[in-house]
LUMTORBA-236309 format. One record per residue (C-alpha): residue number from 1; z, x, y. Coordinates in Angstrom, 3 decimals. Each point is the difference from the previous one (the first is absolute). Example, Ala and Ser with C-alpha at 12.3 -4.5 7.8 and 13.67 -1.06 7.14 Angstrom:
BEGIN
[atom 1, [7.800, 12.300, -4.500]]
[atom 2, [-0.660, 1.370, 3.440]]
! end
This chain:
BEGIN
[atom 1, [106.710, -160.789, -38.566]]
[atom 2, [0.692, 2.993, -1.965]]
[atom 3, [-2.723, 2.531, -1.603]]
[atom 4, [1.599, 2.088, -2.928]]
[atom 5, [-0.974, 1.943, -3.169]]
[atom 6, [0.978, -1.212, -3.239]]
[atom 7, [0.975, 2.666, -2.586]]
[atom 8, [-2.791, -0.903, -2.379]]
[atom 9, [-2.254, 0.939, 2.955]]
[atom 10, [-1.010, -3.599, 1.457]]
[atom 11, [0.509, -1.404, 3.728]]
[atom 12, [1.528, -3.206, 0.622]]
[atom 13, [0.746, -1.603, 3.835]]
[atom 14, [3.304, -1.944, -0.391]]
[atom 15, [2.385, -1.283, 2.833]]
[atom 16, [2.969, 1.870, -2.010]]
[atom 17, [1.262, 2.396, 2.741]]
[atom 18, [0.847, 3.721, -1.032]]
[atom 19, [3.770, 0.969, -0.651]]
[atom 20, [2.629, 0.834, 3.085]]
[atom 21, [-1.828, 2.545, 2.563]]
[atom 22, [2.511, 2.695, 2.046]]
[atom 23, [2.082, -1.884, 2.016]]
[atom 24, [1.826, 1.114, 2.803]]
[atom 25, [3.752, 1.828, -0.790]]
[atom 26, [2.761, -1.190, 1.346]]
[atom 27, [2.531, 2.795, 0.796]]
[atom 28, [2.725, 0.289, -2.499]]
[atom 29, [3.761, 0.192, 1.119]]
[atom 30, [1.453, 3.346, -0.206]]
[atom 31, [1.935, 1.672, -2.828]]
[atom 32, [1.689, 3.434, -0.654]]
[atom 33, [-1.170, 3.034, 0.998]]
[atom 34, [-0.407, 1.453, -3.746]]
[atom 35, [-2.633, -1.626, -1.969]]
[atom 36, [1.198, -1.546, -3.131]]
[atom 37, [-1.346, -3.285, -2.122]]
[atom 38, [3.896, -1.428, 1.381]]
[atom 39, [-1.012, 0.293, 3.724]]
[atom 40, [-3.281, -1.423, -0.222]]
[atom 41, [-1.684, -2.238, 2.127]]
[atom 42, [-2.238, -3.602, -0.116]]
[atom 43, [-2.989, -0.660, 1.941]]
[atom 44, [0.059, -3.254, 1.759]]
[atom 45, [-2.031, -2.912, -1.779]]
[atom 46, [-2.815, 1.652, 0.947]]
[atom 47, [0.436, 2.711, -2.363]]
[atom 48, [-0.503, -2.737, -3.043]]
[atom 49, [-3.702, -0.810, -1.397]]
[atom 50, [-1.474, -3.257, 0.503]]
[atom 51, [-0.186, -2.724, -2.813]]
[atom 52, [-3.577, 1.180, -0.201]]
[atom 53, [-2.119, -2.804, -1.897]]
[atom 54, [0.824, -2.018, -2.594]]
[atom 55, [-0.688, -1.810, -3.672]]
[atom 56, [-1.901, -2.729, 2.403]]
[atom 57, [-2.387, 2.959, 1.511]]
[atom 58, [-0.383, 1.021, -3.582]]
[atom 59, [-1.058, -3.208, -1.482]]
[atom 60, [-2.561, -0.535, 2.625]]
[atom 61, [-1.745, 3.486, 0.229]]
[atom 62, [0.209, -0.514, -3.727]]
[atom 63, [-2.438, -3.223, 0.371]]
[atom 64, [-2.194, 1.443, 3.125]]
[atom 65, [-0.831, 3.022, -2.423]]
[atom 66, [-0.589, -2.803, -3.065]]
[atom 67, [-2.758, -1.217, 2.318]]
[atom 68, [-1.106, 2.753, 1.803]]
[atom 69, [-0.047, 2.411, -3.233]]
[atom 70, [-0.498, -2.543, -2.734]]
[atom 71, [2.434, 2.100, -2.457]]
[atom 72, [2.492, -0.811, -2.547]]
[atom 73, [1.600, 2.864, 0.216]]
[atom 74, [3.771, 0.416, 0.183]]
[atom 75, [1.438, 0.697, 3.967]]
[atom 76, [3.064, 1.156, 1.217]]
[atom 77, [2.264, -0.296, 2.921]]
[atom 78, [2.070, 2.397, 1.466]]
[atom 79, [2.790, -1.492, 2.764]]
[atom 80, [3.165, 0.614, 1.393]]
[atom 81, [3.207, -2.378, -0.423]]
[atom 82, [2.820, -1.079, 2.083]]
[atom 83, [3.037, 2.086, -1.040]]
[atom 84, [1.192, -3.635, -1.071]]
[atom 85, [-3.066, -0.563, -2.118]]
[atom 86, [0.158, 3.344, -1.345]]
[atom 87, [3.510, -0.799, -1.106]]
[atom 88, [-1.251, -2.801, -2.096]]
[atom 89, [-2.707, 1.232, -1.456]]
[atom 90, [2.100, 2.867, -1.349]]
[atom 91, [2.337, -2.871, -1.531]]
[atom 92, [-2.740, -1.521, -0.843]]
[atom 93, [-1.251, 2.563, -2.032]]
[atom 94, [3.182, 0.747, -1.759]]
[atom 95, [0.499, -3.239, -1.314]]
[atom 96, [-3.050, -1.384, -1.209]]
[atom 97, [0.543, 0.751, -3.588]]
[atom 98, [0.755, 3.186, -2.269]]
[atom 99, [-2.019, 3.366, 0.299]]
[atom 100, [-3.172, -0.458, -2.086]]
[atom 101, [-0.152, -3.679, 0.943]]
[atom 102, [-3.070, -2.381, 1.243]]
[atom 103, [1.857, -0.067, 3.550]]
[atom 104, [1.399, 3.087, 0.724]]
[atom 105, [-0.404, 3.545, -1.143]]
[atom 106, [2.861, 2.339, 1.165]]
[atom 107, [2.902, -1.095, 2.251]]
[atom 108, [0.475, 2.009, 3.047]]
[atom 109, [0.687, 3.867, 0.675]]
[atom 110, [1.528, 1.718, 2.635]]
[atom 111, [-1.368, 0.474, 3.302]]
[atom 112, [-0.918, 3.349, 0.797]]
[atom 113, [2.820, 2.357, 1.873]]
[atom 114, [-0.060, 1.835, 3.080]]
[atom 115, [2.052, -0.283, 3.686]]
[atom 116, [-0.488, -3.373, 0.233]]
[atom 117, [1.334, -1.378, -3.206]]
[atom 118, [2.414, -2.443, 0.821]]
[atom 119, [-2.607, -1.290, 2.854]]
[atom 120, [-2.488, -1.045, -2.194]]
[atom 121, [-1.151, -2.579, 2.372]]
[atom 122, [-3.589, 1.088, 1.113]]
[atom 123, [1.113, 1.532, 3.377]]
[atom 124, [-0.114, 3.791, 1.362]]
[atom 125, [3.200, 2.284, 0.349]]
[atom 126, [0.273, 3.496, 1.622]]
[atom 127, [2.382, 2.574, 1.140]]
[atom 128, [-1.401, 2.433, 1.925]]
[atom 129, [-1.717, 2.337, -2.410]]
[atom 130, [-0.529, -3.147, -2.635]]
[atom 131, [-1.986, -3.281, -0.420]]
[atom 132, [0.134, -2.183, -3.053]]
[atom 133, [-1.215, -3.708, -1.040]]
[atom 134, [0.588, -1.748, -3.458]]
[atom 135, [-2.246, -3.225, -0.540]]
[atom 136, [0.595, -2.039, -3.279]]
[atom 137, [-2.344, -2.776, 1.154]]
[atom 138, [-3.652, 0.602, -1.409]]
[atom 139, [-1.687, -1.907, -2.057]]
[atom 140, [-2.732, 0.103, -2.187]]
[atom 141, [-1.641, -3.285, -1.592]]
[atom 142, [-2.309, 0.049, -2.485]]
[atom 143, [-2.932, -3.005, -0.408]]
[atom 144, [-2.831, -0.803, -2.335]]
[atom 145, [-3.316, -1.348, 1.598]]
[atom 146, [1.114, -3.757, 0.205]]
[atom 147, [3.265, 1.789, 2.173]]
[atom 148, [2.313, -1.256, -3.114]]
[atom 149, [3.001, 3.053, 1.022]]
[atom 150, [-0.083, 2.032, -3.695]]
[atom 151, [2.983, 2.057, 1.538]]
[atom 152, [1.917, 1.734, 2.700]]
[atom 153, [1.864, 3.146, 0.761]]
[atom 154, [2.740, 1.008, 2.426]]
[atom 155, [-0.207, 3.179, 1.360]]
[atom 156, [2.268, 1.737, 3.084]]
[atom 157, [-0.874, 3.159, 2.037]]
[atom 158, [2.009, 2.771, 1.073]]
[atom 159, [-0.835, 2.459, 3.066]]
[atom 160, [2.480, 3.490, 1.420]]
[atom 161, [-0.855, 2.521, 2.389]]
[atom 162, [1.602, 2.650, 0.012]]
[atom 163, [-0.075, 2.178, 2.923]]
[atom 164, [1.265, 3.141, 2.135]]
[atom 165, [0.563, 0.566, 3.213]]
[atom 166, [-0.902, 3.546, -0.391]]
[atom 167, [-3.219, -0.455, -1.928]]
[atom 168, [-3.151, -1.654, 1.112]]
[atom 169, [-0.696, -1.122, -3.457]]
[atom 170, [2.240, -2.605, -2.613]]
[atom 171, [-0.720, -1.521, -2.726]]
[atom 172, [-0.420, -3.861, -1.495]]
[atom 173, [1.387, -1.713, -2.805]]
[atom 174, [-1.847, -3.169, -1.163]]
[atom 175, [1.049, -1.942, -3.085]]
[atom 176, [-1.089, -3.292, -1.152]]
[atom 177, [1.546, -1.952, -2.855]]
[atom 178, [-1.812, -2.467, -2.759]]
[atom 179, [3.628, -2.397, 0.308]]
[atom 180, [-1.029, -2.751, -2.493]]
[atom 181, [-3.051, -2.260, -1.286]]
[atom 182, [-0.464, -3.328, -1.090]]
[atom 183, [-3.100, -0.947, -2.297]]
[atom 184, [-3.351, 2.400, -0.942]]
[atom 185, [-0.865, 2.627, 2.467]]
[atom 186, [-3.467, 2.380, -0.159]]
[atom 187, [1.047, 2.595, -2.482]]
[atom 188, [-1.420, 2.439, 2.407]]
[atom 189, [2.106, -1.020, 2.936]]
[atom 190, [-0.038, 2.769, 2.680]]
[atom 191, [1.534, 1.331, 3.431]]
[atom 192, [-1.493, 1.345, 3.094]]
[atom 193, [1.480, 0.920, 3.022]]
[atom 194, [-1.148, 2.234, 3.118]]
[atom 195, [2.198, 1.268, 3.005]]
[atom 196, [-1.411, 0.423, 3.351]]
[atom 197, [1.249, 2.349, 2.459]]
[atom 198, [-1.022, -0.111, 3.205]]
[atom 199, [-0.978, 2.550, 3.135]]
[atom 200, [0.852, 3.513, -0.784]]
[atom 201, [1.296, -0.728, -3.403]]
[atom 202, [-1.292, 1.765, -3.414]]
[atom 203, [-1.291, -0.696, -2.374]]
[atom 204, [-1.727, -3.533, 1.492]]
[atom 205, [-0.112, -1.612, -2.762]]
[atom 206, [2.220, 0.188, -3.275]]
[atom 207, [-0.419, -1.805, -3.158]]
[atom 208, [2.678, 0.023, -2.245]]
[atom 209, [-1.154, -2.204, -2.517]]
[atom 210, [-4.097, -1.829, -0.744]]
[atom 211, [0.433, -2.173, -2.667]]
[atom 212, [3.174, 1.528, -1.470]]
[atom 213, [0.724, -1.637, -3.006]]
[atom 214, [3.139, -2.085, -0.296]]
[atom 215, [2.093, -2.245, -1.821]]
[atom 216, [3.088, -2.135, -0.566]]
[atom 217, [3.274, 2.291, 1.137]]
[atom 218, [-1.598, 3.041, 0.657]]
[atom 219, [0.108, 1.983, 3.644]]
[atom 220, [-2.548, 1.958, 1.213]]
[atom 221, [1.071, 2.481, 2.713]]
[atom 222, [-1.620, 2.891, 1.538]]
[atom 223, [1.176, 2.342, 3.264]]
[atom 224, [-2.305, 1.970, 2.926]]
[atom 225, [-0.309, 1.635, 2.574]]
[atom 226, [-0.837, -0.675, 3.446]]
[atom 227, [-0.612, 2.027, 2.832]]
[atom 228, [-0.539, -0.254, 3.653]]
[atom 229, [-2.371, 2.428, 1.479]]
[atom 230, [1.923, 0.683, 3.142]]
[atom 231, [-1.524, -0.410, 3.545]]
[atom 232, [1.287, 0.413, 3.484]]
[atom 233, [1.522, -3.814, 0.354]]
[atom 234, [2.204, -1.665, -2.307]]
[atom 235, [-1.934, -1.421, -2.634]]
[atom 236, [1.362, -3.472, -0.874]]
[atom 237, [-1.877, -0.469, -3.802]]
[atom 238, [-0.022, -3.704, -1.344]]
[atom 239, [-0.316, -0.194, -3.921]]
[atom 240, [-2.137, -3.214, -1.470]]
[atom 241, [-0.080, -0.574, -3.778]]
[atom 242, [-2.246, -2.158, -1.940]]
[atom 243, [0.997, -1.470, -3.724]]
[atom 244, [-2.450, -1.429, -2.293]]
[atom 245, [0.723, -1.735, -3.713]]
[atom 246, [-2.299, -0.748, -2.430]]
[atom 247, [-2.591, 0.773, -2.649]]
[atom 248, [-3.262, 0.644, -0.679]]
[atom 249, [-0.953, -2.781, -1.763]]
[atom 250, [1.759, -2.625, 2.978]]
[atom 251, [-1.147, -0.692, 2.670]]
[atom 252, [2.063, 0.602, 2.995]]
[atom 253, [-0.194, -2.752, 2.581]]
[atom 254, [1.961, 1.145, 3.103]]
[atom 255, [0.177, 2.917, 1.817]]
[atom 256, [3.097, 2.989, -1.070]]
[atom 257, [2.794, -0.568, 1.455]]
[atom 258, [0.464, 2.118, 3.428]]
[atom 259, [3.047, 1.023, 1.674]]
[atom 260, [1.581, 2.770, 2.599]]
[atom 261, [3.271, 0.626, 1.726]]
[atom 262, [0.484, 3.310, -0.739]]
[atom 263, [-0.002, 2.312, 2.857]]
[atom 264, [0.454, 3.843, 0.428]]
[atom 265, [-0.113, 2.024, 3.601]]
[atom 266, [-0.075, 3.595, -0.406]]
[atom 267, [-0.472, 2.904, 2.744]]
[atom 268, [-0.313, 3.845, -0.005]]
[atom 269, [2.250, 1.613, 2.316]]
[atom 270, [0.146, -3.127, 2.638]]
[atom 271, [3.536, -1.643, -1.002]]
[atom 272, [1.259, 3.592, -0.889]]
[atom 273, [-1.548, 3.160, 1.082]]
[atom 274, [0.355, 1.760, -3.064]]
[atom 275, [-1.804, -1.884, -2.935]]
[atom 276, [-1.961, -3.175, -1.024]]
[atom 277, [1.591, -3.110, -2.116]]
[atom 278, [-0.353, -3.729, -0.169]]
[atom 279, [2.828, -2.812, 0.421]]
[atom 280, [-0.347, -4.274, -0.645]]
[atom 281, [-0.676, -0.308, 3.776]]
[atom 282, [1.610, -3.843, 0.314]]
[atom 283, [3.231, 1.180, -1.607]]
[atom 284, [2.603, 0.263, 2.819]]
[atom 285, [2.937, 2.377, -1.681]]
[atom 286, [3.325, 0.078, 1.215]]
[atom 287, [1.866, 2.958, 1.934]]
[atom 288, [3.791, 0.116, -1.376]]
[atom 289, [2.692, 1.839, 2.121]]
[atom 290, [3.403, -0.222, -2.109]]
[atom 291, [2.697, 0.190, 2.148]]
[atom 292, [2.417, 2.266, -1.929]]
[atom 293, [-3.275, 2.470, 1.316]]
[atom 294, [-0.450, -0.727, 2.923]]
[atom 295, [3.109, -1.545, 1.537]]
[atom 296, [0.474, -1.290, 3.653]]
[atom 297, [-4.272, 0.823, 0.117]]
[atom 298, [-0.774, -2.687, -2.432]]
[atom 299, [2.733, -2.116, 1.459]]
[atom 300, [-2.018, -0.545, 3.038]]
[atom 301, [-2.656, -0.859, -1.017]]
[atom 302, [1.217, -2.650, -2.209]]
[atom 303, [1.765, -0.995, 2.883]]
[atom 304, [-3.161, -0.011, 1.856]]
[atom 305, [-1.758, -1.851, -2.662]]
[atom 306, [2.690, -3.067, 0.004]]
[atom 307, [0.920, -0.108, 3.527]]
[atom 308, [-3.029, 0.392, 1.834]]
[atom 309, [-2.925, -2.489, 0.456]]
[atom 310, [-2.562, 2.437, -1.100]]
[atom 311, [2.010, 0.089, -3.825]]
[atom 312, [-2.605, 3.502, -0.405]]
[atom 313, [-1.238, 0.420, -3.512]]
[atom 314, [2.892, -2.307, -1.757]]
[atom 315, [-1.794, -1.816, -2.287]]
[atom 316, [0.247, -4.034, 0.007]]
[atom 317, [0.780, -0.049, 3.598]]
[atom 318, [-2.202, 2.610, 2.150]]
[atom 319, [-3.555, 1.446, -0.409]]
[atom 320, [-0.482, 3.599, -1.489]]
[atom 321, [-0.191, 2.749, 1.925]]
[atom 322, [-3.085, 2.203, -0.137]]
[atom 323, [-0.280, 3.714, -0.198]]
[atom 324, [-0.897, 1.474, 3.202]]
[atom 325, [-2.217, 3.135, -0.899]]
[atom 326, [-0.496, 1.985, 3.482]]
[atom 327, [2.210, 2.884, 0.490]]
[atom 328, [-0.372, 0.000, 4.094]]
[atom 329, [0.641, -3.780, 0.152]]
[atom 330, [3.090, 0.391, -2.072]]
[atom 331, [1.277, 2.678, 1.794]]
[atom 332, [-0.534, -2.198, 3.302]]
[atom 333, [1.555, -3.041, -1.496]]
[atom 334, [3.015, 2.192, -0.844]]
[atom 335, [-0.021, 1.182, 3.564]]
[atom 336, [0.373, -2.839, 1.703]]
[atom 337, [2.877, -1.622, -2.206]]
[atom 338, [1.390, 3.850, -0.497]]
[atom 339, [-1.061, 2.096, 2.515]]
[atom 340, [2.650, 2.911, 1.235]]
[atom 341, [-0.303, -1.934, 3.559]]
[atom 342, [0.617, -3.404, -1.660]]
[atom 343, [2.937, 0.646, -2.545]]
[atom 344, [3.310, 1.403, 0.764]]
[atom 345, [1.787, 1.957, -3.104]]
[atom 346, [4.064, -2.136, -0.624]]
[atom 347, [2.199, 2.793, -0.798]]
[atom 348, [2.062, -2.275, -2.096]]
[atom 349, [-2.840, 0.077, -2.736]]
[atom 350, [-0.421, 2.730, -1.986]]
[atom 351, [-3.426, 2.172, 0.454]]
[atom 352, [-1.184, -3.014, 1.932]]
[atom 353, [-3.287, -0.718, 0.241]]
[atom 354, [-2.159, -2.996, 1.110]]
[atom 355, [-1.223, -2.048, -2.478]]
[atom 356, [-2.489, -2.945, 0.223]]
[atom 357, [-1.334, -3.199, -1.969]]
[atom 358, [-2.638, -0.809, -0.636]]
[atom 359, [-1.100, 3.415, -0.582]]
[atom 360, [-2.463, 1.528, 2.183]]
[atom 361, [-2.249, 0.881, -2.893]]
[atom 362, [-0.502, -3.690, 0.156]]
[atom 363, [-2.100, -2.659, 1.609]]
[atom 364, [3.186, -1.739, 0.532]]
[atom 365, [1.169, 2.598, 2.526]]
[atom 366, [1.643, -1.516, 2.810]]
[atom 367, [-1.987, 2.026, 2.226]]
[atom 368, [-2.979, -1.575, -1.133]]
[atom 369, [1.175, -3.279, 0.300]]
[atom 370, [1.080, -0.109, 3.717]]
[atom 371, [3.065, 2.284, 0.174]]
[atom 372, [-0.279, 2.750, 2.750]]
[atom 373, [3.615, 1.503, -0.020]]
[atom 374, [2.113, 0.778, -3.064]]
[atom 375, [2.931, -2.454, 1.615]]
[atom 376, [-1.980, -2.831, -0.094]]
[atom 377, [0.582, -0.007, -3.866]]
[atom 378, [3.306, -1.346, -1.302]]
[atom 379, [2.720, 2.804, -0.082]]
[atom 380, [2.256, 0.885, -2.930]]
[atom 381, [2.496, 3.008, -1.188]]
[atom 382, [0.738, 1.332, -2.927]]
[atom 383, [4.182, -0.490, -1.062]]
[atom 384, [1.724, 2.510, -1.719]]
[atom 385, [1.881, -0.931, -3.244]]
[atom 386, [1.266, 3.263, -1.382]]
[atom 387, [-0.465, 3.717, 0.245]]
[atom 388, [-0.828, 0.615, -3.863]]
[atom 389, [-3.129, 2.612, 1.387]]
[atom 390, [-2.362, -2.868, -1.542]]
[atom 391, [-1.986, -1.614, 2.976]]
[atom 392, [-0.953, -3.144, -1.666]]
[atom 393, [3.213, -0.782, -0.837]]
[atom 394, [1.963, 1.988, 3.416]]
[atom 395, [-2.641, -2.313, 2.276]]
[atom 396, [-0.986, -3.146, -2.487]]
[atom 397, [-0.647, -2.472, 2.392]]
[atom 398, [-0.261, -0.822, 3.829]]
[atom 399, [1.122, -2.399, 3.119]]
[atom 400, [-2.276, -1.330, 2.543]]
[atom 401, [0.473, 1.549, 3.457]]
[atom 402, [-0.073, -2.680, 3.108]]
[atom 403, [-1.559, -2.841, -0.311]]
[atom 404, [-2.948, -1.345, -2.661]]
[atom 405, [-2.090, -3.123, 0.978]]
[atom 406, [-1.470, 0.127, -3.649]]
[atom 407, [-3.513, 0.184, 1.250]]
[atom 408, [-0.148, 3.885, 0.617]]
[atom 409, [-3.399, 1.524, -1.086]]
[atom 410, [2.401, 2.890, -1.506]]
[atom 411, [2.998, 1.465, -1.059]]
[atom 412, [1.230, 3.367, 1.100]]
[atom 413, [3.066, 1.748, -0.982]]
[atom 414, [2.194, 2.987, 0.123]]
[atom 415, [-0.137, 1.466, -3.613]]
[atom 416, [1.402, 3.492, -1.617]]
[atom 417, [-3.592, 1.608, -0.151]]
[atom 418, [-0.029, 1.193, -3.440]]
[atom 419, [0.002, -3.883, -0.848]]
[atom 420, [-2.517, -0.375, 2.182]]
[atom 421, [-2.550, 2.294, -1.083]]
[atom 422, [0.718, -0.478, -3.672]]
[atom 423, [-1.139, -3.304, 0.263]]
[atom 424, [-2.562, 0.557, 2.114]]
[atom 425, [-1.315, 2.917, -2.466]]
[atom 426, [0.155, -2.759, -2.983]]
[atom 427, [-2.168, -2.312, 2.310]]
[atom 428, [-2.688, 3.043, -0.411]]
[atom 429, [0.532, -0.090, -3.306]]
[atom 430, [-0.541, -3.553, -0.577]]
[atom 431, [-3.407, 0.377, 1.597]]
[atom 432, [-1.177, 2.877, -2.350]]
[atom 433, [1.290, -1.728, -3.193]]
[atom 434, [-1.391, -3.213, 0.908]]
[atom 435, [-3.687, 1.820, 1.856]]
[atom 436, [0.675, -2.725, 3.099]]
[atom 437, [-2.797, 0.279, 1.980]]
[atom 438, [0.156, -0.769, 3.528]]
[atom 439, [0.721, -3.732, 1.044]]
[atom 440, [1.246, -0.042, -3.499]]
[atom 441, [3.093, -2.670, -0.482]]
[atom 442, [3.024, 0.788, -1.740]]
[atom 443, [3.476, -2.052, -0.426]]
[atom 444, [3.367, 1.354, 0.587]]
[atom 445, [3.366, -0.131, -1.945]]
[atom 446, [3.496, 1.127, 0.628]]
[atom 447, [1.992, 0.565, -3.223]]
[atom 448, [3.316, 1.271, -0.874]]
! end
């Protein structure tokens, strides 16, 4: 049994159980490294709301609160549809008669527009600096006292956040659309909605709209600021909302309908030790290494990725690698793949220089992962293809050296160094522009 507070100020117990709580997030595949509404990403199922309850739940909290109240007053429901069901009820809507008639009064208008339209299916999406959501599922039903439905209304929500990884604050975008209606609605019809933010987050509470009027075809929309008040951990803020329909004169019979998924970490100074900003922690981006760059360098590790068991941060066969934050461990997990006692320079190889994969800024490290000697890893050498004085394309790819089982825990290879260290110098990059903290997971691409 549920206790809840009608909007004309009366309590009611009725077995209807409240909209979709946060669920659990299912991590996202990866995408590019540059945010962009192309690249985005979909949460799992997980990232969709629940049914939440239905016409039945409305009907019979409408005749508990008959009894229990004794009123003839009109009630209302507000619930959430099945994208299929919303589908219908939109085509419903649009051809039930003319505008102005008995059945219908306005045929549909356009959903509102942000990163996600052309997803408009309920779900989050994120890069890493954005998170969006476009629901055109709610609806709003409108009864007189003996629960005869005088009309309904098809709304759909729209959420962004916008943020920086060199700010601790960013900003919201929430929209919400009056789609169509079917019958007589209150004249007086309103909106409210509040956003939650969790832990260090301010403000705690925002409310963008309390009984904001609305009608047929129009979209309210309103933008804010959030902020994280920064600590000494990684603060990993959840956002709840709440959404409530309905009128003064109605009563409202269930609960507003509830949802999260939207999740922000920021940290000051702790991914990078020169300013604070926030990132859409369960987006995994993607490191991209074009080859015309980085020549025989990113040829190995493709390599790597297709020939060895551990297929390192290729995405649809291995695992992500993670970030490895820890200067000392690095430079001990470069020492015992590369150490001056453990590599010998080929003079065939321009500048040579020893370079390993997976990278020792990673978890994925062959020294952490059971390799004590750089020769246990699978051998490879860069091959010359021209003397043009551009490295990339002078040393574009490589040729293993001995033997490979295919089960080596890493590659290492004789590559010109500049190649080397350029990529190794965008790998630092990557972690700045994307704020990976430590442990953090990341895919890997090779491209021409």
């Amino acid at each position: 049994m549920a206790t809840f507070t009608l909007l004309a100020g009366m309590t009611v117990q009725t077995t209807a159980s409240a909209a979709d709580a946060p669920e659990q997030l299912t991590a996202p595949s990866a995408s590019d490294v540059v945010s962009s509404a192309l690249n985005k990403e979909r949460l799992g199922r997980s990232g969709l709301r629940s049914a939440g309850p239905g016409e039945e739940d409305c009907k019979k909290a409408g005749e508990q609160a008959a009894r229990t109240v004794g009123t003839s007053r009109p009630f209302s429901c507000l619930t959430l549809l099945s994208p299929a069901e919303g589908k219908a009820a939109l085509l419903k809507s649009k051809d039930a008669g003319p505008e102005g008639s008995s059945e219908a009064a306005m045929a549909a208008v356009g959903l509102p527009v942000n990163e996600c339209t052309g997803d408009e299916d309920g779900s989050w999406y994120a890069t890493r600096t954005m998170q969006c959501q476009i629901y055109p599922d709610v609806q709003y039903t409108y009864r007189d006292g003996d629960g005869k439905v005088l009309g309904t209304a098809l709304f759909a929500t729209a959420q962004q956040l916008d943020l920086s990884t060199s700010s601790l604050s960013w900003t919201e975008t929430d929209q919400i659309t009056m789609l169509s209606s079917t019958g007589t609605l209150p004249s007086n019809l309103g909106v409210s909605w509040t956003t939650n933010c969790s832990a260090t987050c301010t403000p705690k509470i925002t409310k963008p709209w309390a009984l904001a009027s609305i009608r047929v075809g129009q979209n309210l929309k309103t933008t804010y600021t959030l902020t994280d008040q920064s600590s000494a951990v990684y603060d990993y803020i959840d956002l709840d909302y709440e959404l409530a329909i309905g009128a003064p004169d109605a009563i409202a019979l269930l609960p507003p309908i509830k949802w999260g998924g939207a999740e922000v970490r920021c940290d000051n100074k702790i991914s990078l030790p020169n300013n604070g900003g926030c990132v859409v922690p369960w987006y995994t981006p993607t490191l991209r290494l074009p080859r015309s760059q980085y020549g025989s360098s990113a040829d190995m590790i493709e390599w790597a990725q297709h020939n060895l068991s551990g297929h390192w941060g290729l995405r649809g066969t291995g695992q992500p690698l993670r970030r490895l934050k820890g200067d000392s461990q690095q430079a001990g997990n470069r020492n015992i793949i590369c150490g001056t006692t453990k590599f010998t320079k080929d003079p065939n190889v321009q500048d040579d220089s020893c370079d390993e994969f997976p990278f020792a800024g990673t978890y994925e490290s062959g020294a952490l992962n059971g390799v004590t000697h750089g020769n246990d890893c699978a051998q490879v050498t860069a091959v010359r293809a021209g003397s043009t004085g551009d490295l990339a394309l002078d040393w574009p790819t490589v040729t293993t050296v001995g033997s490979v089982t295919g089960t080596e825990k890493c590659v290492r290879g004789h590559i010109p160094r500049s190649l080397n260290t350029d990529l190794g110098g965008t790998y630092g990059g990557f972690v700045v522009s994307m704020r990976l903290a430590d442990n953090d997971p990341f895919w890997l691409s090779i491209t021409f």
